[in-house]
C-alpha positions as CSV (number, residue, x, y, z in Angstrom):
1,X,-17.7,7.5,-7.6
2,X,-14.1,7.1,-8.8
3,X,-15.1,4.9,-12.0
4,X,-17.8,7.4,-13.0
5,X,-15.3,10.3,-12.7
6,X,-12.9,7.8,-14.9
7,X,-15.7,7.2,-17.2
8,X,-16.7,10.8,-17.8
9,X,-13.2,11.5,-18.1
10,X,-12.6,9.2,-20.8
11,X,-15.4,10.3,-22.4
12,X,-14.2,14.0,-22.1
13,X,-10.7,13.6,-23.1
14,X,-11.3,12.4,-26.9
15,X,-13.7,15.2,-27.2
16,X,-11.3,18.0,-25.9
17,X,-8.6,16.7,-27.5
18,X,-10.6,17.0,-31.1
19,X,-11.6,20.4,-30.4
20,X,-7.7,21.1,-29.8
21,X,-6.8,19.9,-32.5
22,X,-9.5,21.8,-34.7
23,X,-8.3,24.7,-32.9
24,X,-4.4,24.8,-33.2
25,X,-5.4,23.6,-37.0
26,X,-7.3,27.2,-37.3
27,X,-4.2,29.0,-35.9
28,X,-0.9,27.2,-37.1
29,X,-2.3,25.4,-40.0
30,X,-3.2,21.7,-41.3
31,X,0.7,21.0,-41.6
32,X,2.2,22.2,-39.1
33,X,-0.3,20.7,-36.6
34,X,-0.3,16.8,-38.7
35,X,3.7,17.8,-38.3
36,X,3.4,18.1,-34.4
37,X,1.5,15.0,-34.3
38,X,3.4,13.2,-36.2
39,X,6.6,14.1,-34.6
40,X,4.7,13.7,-30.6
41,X,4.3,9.7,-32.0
42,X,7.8,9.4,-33.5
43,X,9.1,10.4,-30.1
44,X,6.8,8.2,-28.2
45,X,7.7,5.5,-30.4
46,X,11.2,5.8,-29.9
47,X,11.0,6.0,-25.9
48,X,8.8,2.8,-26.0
49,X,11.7,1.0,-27.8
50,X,14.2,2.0,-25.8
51,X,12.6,1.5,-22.0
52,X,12.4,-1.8,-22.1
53,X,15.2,-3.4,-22.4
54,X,16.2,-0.5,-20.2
55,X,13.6,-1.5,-17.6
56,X,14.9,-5.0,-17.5
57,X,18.5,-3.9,-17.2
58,X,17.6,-1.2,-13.7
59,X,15.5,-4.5,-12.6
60,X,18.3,-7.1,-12.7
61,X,20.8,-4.8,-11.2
62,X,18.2,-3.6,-8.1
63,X,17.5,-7.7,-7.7
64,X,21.4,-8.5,-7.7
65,X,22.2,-5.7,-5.2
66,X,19.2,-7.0,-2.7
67,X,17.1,-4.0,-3.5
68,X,13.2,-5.1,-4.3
69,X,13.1,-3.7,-7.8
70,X,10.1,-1.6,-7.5
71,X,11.4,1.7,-8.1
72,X,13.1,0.6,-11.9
73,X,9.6,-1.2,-12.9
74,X,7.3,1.2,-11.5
75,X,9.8,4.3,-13.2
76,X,9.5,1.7,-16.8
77,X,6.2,1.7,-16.4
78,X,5.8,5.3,-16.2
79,X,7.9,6.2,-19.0
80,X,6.4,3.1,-21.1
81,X,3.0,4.8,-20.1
82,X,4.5,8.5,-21.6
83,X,5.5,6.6,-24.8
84,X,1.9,5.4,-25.1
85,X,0.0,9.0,-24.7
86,X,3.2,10.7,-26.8
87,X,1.9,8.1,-29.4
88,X,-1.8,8.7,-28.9
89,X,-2.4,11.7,-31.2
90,X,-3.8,14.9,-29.6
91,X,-1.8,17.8,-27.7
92,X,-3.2,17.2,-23.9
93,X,-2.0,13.7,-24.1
94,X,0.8,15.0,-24.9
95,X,1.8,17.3,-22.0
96,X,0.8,14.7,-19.8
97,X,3.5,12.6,-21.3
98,X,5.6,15.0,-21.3
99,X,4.9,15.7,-17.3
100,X,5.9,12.3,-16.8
101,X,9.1,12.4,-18.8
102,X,10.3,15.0,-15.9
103,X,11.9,12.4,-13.3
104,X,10.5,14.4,-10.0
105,X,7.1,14.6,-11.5
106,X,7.3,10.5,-12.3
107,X,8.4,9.6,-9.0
108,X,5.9,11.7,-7.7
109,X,2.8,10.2,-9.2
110,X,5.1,6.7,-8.9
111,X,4.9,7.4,-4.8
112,X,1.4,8.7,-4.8
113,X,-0.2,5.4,-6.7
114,X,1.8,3.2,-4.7
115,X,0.3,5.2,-1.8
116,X,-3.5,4.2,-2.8
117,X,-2.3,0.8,-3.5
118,X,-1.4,0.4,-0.3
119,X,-4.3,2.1,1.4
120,X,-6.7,0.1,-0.3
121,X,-4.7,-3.0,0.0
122,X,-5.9,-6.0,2.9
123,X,-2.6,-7.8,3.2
124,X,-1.8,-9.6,6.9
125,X,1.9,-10.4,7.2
126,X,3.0,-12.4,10.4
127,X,6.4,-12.3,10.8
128,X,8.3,-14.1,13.3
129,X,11.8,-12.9,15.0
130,X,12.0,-15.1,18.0
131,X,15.5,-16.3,17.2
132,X,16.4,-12.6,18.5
133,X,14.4,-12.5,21.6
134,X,15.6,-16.6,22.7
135,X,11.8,-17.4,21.6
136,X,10.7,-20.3,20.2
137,X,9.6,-19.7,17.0
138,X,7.5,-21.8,14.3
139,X,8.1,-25.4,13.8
140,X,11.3,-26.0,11.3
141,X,12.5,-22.4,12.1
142,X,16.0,-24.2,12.3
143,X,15.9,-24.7,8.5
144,X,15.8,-21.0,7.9
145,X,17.5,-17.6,9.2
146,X,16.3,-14.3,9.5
147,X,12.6,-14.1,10.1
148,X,10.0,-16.7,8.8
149,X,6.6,-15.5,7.2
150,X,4.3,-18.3,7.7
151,X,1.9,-19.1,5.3
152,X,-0.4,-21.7,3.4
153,X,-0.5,-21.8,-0.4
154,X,-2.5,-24.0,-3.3
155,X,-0.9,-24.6,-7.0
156,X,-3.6,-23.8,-9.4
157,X,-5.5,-27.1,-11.2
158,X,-5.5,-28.9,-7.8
159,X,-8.3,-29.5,-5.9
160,X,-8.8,-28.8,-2.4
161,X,-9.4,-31.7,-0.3
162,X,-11.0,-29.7,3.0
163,X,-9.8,-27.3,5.3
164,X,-6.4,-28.6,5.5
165,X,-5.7,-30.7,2.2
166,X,-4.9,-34.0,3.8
167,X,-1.3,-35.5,4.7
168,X,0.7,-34.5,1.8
169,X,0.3,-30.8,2.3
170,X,2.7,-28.8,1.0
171,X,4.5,-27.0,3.7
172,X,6.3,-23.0,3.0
């Protein structure tokens, strides 16, 4: 249901933004309107070059403080997404680019996508904290502090070689 609302909204969205265009044309003008265009991409252009080095800046600072860096990318991604509709020409793209140019609005639809990610996410972490409780814990827990997520893991171009890849498994 979702990718035939996205469809149809795709399909929409060129469509209403023509007849917008057409419109405003009619009212203000050929120039005026190619002059509001113009000037919507100029300014999308512009945030686009500036973000990301920006982006990569908020990201190495969040990393060295021992904050996961998820706000700075996902707030980069946002504004790098605002860039892209300013550039895209037609006025509805432009207001939502301009919605997400507003920093409560961005973190807004930032908190609400990482919402749905979540939901629709099937992630099992098992973490183990038995050094706290005077538990044992996993084999070679010595080697590490703080808690232990256990875990199995394949490099790519390998082959498997059954359920548990022989003797010289690699170990986490």
């Amino acid at each position: 249901m979702a990718r035939l609302l996205l469809g149809l909204f795709l399909i929409a969205l060129p469509v209403l933004e023509l007849a917008l265009l057409i419109k405003t044309g009619q009212v203000v003008g050929l120039w005026p309107t190619l002059a509001m265009v113009v000037g919507a991409g100029v300014l999308g252009a512009v945030i686009m070059s500036r973000q990301g080095m920006s982006v990569a800046r908020r990201t190495r600072e969040a990393i060295a403080q021992g904050r996961p860096p998820v706000g700075p990318v996902l707030d980069g991604a946002f504004l790098l997404l605002a860039g892209a509709l300013l550039i895209t020409p037609g006025f509805l793209t432009d207001v939502m680019a301009l919605a997400l140019l507003i920093p409560p609005i961005r973190r807004k639809v930032g908190r609400w996508c990482v919402r749905r990610l979540v939901e629709r996410a099937h992630v099992q972490i098992k973490v183990y904290e038995a050094r706290s409780r005077g538990e044992p814990g996993p084999p070679g827990e010595d080697r590490v502090a703080g808690p232990v997520i256990e875990g199995d893991f394949e490099r790519l171009g390998e082959k498997a070689r059954g359920p548990h890849r022989g003797k010289d498994r690699d170990q986490i």
